[in-house]
C-alpha positions, -999 to +999 in steps of 0.1 A: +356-183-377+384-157-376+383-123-360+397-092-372+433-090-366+452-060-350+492-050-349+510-067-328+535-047-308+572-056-304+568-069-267+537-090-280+556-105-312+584-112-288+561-131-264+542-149-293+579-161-306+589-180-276+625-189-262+634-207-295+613-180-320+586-209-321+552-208-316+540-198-281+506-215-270+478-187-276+471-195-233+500-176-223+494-146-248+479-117-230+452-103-247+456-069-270+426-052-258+407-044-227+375-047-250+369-058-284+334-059-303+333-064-342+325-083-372+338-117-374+350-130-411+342-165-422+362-190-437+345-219-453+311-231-445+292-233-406+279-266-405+246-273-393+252-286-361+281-303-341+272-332-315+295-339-291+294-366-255+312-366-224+308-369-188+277-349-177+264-365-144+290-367-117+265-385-088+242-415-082+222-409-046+251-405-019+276-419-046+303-387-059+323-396-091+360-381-090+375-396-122+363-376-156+358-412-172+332-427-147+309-393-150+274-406-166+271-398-209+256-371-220+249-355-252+249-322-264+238-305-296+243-271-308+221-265-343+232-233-366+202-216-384+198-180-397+225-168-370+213-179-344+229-212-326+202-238-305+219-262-277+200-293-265+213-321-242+203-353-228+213-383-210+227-417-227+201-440-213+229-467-209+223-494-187+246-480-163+229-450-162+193-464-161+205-489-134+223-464-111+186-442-112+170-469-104+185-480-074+200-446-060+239-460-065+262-473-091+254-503-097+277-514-128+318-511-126+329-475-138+362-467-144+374-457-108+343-473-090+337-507-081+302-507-063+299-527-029+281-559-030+251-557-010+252-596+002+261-627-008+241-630-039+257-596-051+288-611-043+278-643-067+261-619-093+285-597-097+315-626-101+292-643-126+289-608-146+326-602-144+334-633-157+312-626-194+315-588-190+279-579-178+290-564-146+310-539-168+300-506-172+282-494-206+284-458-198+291-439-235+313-412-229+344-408-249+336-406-279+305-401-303+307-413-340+289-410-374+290-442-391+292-442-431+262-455-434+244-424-410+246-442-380+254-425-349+278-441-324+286-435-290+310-456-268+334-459-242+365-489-238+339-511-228+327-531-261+287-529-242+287-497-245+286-494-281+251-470-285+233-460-312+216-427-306+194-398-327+214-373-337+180-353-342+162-359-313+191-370-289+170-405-280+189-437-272+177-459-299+195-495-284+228-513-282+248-514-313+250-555-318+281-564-331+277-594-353+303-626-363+327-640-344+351-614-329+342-613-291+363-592-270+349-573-232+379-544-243+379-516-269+396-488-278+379-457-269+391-433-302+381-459-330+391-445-367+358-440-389+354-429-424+324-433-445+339-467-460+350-481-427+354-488-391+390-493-377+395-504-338+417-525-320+400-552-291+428-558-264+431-595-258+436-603-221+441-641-223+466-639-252+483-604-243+480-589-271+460-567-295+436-576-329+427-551-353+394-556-368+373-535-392+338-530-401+328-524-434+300-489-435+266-505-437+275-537-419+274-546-383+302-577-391+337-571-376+363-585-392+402-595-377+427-576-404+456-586-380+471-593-345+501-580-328+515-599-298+526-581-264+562-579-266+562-571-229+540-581-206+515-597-182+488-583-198+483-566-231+494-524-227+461-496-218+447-497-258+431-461-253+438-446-288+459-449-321+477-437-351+462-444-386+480-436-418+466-443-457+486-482-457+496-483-418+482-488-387+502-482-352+493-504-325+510-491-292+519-513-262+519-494-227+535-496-195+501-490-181+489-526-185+452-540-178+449-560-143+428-590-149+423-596-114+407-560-113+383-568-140+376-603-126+373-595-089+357-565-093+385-546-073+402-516-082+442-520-088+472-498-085+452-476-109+419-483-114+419-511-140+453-515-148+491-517-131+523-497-138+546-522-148+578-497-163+603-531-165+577-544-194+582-513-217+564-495-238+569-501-275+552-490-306+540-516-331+533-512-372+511-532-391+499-530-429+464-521-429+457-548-460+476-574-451+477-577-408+513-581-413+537-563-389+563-543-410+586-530-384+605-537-352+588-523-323+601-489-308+588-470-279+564-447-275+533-433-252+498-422-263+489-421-299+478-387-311+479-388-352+500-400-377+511-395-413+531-411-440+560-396-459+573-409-491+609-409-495+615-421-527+613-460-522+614-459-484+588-442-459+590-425-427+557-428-407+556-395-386+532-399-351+524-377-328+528-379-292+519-369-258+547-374-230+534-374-194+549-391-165 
């Protein structure tokens, strides 16, 4: 949707240009009117609704959450029909969720929060859950996906809290059971998904390292296409998100690296899950999407925003981008 464009004046094409005649963000553009009001021209076609998750309840009885990840999943719709637009929301009824209503308290491991064990046998329980990934939260709310087969995904980093929901009526339909003989607690939380396939990369914590696996549309079977092994170390690097081209796939390794202590002791480290370790480096790794095969040194890099492939006449020149924060 596009709105009816207006003159720019020198001092606002100035502005817009930036110190090096780039492209200034639009959020530090001052706006050309006091008041605007007018007929909005459309480009392409309004789809008929857009679904989208994210954190939507911040508290459980006296319990505040302060991290955006650790907020409990909810869903929202907005439906398009004869110009007018419908919203609709509802809570993920993840385990986490269900369990923290229940009992007036989180009562499964978020992000940021490790609940207090009541007694002894919470203590036991909860050790016992860590160790095969049941004490782990299941809370959706990163990312919702529709599978190629018209299945709708949400999940988290957490491979539990894989969900299959309605896209219709917004229910929680169940757990989406992997099948075969990948087992991993870890996942990235921005898996790639197109309508033939399902791309995402399980973080191995005994073997630092990471697999790529896929999952054919249709099928609930993941499949190993590859492994990289942690150049650096403890622990394999935060796997939050990554860079897919047509014939590549760009695994990166972080200085932000998973604590397995945290995760087994149910204890929060030097940030949450994970530890700062800058002396391990942070390197970017390339595989070949149908082989597994790594195809290039590793080089440095941070969080994985998109990537692309350029053909130079024999050689290529895969182009990711980046976001640098410190």
């Amino acid at each position: 949707v596009k709105a009816a464009t207006t003159t720019s004046t020198p001092v606002e094409e100035e502005a817009a240009a930036g110190d090096g005649g780039g492209t200034k963000l639009s959020a530090w553009t001052s706006v050309r009117q006091e008041r605007w009001e007018g007929e909005l021209a459309v480009e392409g076609d309004l789809p008929l609704w857009l679904l989208r998750n994210g954190p939507g309840l911040w508290d459980a009885g006296d319990v505040a959450f302060h991290h955006l990840f650790d907020g409990y999943a909810t869903l929202v719709r907005v439906s398009f029909s004869h110009g007018h637009a419908t919203g609709a929301h509802r809570q993920i009824e993840s385990d986490a969720y269900m369990a923290a209503k229940k009992h007036g308290r989180p009562v499964l491991r978020e992000f940021s929060q490790c609940p207090e064990p009541g007694n002894l046998l919470d203590r036991v329980r909860d050790a016992v859950g860590l160790l095969s990934g049941a004490a782990l939260t299941d809370n959706p709310n990163s990312t919702v996906l529709p599978l190629g087969d018209g299945r709708v995904m949400c999940l988290t980093e957490t491979t539990k809290s894989s969900i299959l929901i309605d896209p219709h009526t917004l229910d929680t339909v169940g757990k989406f059971e992997f099948t075969g003989k990948v087992g991993a607690m870890i996942q990235s939380a921005h898996p790639i998904v197109t309508e033939f396939e399902f791309l995402t990369l399980l973080p191995d914590l005994v073997r630092p390292g990471h697999l790529l696996v896929r999952m054919e549309a249709g099928s609930n079977e993941r499949k190993v296409v590859g492994r990289v092994d942690c150049r650096g170390g403890p622990t394999p690097g935060w796997m939050h998100s990554f860079a897919v081209t047509e014939k590549y796939v760009v695994v990166p390794e972080m200085q932000l690296r998973y604590s397995s202590t945290s995760l087994l002791k149910s204890e929060l480290a030097q940030f949450y899950a994970f530890h700062w370790l800058p002396a391990s480096g942070s390197y970017m790794h390339v595989m070949c999407r149908s082989t597994g095969k790594t195809v290039s040194k590793p080089t440095y890099t941070r969080r994985q925003v998109a990537g692309c492939r350029i053909d130079v006449h024999i050689q290529y020149i895969l182009v990711i981008c980046t976001c640098f924060a410190r």
